[in-house]
C-alpha positions as a LaTeX table, in Angstrom:
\begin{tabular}{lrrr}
\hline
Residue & $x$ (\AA) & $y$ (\AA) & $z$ (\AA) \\
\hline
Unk1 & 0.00 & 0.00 & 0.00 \\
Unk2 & 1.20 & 3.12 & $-0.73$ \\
Unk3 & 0.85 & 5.12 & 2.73 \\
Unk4 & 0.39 & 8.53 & 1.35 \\
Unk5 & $-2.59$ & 7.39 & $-1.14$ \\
Unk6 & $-4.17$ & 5.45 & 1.99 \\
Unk7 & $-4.06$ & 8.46 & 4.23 \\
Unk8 & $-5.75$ & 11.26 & 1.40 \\
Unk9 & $-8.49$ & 8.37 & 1.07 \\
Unk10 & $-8.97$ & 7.98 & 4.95 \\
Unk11 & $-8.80$ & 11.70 & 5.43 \\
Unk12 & $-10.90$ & 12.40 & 2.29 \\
Unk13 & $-13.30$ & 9.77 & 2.04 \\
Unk14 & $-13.27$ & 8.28 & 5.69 \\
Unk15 & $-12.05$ & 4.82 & 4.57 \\
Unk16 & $-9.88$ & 3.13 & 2.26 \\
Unk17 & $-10.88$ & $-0.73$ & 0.91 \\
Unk18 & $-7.75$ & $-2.68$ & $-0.37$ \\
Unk19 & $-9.24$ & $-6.00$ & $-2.11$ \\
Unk20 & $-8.02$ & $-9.37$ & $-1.31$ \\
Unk21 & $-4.96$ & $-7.88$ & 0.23 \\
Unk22 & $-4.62$ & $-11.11$ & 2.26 \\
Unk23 & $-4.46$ & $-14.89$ & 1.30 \\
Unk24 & $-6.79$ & $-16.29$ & 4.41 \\
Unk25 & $-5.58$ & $-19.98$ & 4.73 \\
Unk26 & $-7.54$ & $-22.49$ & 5.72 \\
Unk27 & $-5.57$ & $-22.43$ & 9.09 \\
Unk28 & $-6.28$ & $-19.02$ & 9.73 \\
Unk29 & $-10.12$ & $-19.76$ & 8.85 \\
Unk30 & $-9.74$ & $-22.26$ & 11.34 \\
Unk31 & $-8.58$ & $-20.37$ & 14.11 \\
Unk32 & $-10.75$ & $-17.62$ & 13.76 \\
Unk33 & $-14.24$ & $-20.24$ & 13.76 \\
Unk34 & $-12.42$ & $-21.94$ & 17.10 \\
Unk35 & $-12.51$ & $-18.22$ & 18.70 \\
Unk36 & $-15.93$ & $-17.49$ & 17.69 \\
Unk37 & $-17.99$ & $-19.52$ & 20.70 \\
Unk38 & $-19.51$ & $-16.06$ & 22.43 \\
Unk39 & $-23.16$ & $-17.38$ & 21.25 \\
Unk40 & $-24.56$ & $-14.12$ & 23.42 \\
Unk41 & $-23.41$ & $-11.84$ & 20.24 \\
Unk42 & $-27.60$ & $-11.55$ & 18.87 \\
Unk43 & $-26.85$ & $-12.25$ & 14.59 \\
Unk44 & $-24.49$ & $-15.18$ & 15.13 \\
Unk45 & $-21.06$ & $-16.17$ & 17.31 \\
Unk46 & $-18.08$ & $-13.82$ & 18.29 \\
Unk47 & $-14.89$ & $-13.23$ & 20.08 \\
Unk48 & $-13.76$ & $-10.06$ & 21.57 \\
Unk49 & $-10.69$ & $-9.37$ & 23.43 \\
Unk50 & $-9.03$ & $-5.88$ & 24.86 \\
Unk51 & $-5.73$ & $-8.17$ & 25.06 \\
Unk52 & $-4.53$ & $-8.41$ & 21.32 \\
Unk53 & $-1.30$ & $-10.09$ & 22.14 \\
Unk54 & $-3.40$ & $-13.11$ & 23.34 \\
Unk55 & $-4.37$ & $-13.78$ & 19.91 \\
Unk56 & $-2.89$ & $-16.37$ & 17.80 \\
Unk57 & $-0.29$ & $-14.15$ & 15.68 \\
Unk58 & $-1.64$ & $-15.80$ & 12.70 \\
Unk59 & $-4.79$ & $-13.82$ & 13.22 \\
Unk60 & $-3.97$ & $-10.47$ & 14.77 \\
Unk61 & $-1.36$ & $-9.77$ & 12.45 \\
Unk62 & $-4.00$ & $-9.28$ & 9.06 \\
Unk63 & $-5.77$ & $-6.23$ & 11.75 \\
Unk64 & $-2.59$ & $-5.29$ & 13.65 \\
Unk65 & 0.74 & $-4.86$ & 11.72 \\
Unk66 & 3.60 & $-2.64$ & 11.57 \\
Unk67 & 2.10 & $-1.29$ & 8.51 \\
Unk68 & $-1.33$ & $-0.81$ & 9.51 \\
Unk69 & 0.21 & 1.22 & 12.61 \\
Unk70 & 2.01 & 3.67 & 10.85 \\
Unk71 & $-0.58$ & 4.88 & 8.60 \\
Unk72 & $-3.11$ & 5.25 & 11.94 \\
Unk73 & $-0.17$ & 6.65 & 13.86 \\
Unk74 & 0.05 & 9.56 & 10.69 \\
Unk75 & $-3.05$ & 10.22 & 11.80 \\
Unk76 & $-3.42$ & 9.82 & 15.49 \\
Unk77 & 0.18 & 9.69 & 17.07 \\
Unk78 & 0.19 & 7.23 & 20.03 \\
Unk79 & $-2.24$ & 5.18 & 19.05 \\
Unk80 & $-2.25$ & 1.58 & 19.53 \\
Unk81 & $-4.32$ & $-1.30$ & 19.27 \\
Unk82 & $-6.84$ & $-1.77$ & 22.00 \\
Unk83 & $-9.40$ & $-4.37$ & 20.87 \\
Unk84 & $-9.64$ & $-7.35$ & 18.70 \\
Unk85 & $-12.95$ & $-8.59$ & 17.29 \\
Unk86 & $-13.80$ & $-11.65$ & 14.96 \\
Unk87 & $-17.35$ & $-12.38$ & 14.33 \\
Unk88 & $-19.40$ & $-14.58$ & 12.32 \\
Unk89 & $-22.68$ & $-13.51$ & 11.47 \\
Unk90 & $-25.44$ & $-16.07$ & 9.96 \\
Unk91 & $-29.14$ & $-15.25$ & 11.92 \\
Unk92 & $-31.13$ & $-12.79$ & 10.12 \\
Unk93 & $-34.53$ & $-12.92$ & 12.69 \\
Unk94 & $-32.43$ & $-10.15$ & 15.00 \\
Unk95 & $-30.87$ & $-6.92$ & 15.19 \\
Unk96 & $-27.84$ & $-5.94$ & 16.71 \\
Unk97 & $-27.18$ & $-2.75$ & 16.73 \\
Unk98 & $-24.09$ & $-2.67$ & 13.51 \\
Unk99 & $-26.97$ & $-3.63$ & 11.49 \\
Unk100 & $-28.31$ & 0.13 & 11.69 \\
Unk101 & $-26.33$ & 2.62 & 9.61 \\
Unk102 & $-24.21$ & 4.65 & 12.34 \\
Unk103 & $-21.26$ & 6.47 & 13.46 \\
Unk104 & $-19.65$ & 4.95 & 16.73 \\
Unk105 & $-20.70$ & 6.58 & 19.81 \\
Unk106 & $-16.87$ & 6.24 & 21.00 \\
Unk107 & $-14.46$ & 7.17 & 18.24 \\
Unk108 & $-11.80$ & 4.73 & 17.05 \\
Unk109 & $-9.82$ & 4.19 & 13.58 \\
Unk110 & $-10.69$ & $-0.06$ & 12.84 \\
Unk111 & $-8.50$ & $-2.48$ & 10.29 \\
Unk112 & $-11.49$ & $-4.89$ & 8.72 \\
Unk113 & $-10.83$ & $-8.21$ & 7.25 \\
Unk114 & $-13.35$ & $-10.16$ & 5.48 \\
Unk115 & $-12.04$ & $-13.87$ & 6.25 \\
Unk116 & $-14.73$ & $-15.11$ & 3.68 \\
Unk117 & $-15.89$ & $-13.92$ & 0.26 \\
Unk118 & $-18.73$ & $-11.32$ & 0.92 \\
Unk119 & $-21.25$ & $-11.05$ & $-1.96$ \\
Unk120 & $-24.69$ & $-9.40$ & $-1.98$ \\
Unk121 & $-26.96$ & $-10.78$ & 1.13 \\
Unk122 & $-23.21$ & $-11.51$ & 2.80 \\
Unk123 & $-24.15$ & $-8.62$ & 5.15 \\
Unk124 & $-21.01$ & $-6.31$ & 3.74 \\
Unk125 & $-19.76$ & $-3.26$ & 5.59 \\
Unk126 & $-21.45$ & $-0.72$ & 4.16 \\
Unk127 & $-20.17$ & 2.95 & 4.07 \\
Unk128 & $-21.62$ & 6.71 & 3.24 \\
Unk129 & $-18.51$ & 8.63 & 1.34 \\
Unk130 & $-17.23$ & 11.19 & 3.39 \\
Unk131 & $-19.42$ & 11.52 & 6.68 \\
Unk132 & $-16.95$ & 11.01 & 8.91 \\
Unk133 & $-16.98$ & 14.74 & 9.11 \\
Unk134 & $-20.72$ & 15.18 & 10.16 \\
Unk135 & $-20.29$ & 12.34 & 12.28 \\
Unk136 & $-18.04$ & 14.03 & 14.44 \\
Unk137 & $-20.11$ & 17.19 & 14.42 \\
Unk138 & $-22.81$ & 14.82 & 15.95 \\
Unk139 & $-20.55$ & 13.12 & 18.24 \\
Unk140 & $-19.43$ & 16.08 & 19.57 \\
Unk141 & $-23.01$ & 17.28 & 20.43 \\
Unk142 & $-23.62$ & 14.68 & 22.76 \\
Unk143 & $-19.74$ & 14.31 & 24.43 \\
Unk144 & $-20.73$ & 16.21 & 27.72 \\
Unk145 & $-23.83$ & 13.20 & 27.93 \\
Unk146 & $-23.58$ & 11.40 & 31.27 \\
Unk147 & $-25.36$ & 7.97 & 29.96 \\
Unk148 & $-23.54$ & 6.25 & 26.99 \\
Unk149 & $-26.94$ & 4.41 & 26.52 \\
Unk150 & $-28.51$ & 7.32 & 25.09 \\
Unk151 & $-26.04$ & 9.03 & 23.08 \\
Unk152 & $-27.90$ & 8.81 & 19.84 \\
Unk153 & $-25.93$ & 7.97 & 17.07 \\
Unk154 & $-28.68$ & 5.70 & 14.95 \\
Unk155 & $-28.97$ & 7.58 & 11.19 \\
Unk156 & $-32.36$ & 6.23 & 10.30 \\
Unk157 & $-33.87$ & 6.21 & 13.97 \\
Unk158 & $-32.07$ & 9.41 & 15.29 \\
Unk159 & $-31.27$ & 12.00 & 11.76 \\
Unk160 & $-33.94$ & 10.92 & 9.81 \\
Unk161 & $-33.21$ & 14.09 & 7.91 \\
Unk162 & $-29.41$ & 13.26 & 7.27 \\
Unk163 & $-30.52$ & 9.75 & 5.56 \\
Unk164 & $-28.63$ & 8.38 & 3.00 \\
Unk165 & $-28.26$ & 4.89 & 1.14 \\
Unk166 & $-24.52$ & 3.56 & 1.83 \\
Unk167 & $-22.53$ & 2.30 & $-0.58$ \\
Unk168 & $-21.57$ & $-1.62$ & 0.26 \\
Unk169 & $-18.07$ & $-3.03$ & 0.37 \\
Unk170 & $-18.27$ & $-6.71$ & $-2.01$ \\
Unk171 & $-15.26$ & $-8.19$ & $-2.05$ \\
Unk172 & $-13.02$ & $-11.46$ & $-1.73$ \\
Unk173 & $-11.74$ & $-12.79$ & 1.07 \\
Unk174 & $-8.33$ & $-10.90$ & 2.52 \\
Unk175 & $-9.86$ & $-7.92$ & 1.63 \\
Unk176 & $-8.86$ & $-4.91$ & 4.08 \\
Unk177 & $-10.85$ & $-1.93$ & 4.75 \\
Unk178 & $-9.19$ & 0.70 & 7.17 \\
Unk179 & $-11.87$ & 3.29 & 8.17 \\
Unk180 & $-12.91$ & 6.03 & 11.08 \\
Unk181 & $-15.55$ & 5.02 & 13.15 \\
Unk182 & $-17.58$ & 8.63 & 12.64 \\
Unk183 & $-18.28$ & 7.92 & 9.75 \\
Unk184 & $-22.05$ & 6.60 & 8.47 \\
Unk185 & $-21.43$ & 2.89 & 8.30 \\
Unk186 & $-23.13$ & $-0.65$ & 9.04 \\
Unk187 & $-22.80$ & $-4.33$ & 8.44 \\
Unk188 & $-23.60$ & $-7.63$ & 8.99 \\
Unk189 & $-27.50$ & $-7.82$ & 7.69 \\
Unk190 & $-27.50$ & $-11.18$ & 6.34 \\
Unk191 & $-29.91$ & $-13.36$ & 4.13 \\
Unk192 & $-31.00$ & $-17.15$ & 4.30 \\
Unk193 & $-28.01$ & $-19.35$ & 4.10 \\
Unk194 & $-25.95$ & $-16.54$ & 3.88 \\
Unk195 & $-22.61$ & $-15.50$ & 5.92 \\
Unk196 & $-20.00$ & $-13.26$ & 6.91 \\
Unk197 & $-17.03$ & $-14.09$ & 8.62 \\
Unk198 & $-14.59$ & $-10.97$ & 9.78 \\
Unk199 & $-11.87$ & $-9.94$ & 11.75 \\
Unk200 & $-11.21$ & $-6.64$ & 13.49 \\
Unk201 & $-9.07$ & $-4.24$ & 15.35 \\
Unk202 & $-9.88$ & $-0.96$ & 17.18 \\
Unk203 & $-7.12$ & 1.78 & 17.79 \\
Unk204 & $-6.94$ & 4.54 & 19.93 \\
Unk205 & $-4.69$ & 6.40 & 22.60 \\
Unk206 & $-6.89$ & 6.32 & 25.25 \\
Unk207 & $-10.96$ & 7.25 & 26.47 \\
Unk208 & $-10.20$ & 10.87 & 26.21 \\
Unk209 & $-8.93$ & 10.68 & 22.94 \\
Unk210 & $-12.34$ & 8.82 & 21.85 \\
Unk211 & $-14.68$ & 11.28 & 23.44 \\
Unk212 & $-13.16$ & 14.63 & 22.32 \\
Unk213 & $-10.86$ & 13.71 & 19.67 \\
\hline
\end{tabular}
């Protein structure tokens, strides 16, 4: 990747997608599904961990790598990788709460890696161009809010008004998508017999940093 291009798309456009930038082995596959047993997570299985070192290296290393962390460190200096999450979503009779289009309620920069090929109904990440910069506006207006509950950051239930259709993110497996968490986004609506298996990593410096940043 060319770090300059990655950074005028991140800064420009909120995220940047590079397409089957990985080869996911079957081995990697494999220790991703043996992660996945959190059956609490509502549209399938998960794993999450604030302790990225405790993942296999086989794993963290396609959402956590020393190229990854200097384009978010161009951006955010000090930041480091906090959280790991790999999910695998297959129930469509719920909604969790990705499945609305949103920005984050607590900013972070996130590495995405599809671990399986997502096609339409695969419940791709889904983006809106460029509103990471509105997003913050709206995070910021509800930073000083004592409950994190009812920060509202939900575009269809809570901006009616600022409503529009995001573009979705089909690609193979090994794709990458590096993106800021203000900007509109959503995933993981899938159809009958459908899937989507993914790995992620959030960065930041530190809960300041995500409130007022």
């Amino acid at each position: 990747m060319n770090t300059q291009n990655v950074l005028n798309e991140l800064r420009t456009n909120g995220y940047f997608v590079s397409k089957e930038h990985f080869s996911i082995k079957d081995s990697t596959l494999t220790l991703a599904e043996n992660l996945t047993n959190d059956e609490s997570y509502k549209v399938g299985r998960a794993h999450r961990t604030s302790t990225p070192e405790q993942v296999n290296g086989e794993l963290v290393s396609l959402v956590s790598n020393s190229e990854i962390e200097e384009i978010f460190k161009s951006i955010v200096p000090g930041i480091t990788c906090q959280d790991i999450f790999i999910t695998h979503e297959y129930k469509n009779d719920l909604m969790e709460r990705n499945n609305w289009l949103h920005f984050d309620r607590l900013r972070c920069l996130k590495a995405m890696v599809y671990l399986t090929d997502v096609e339409e109904g695969c419940g791709a990440l889904s983006l809106v161009p460029g509103s990471h910069k509105q997003g913050k506006e709206l995070r910021h207006n509800f930073k000083e809010a004592e409950s994190y509950e009812k920060k509202p950051n939900r575009i269809e239930l809570d901006y009616p008004e600022l409503m529009t259709a995001p573009i979705p993110i089909y690609a193979g497996a090994g794709t990458l998508i590096l993106f800021d968490t203000d900007i509109f986004h959503k995933g993981g609506d899938v159809a009958d017999n459908k899937e989507r298996k993914i790995i992620r990593s959030h960065w930041y410096p530190d809960f300041e940093w995500r409130v007022n940043s």
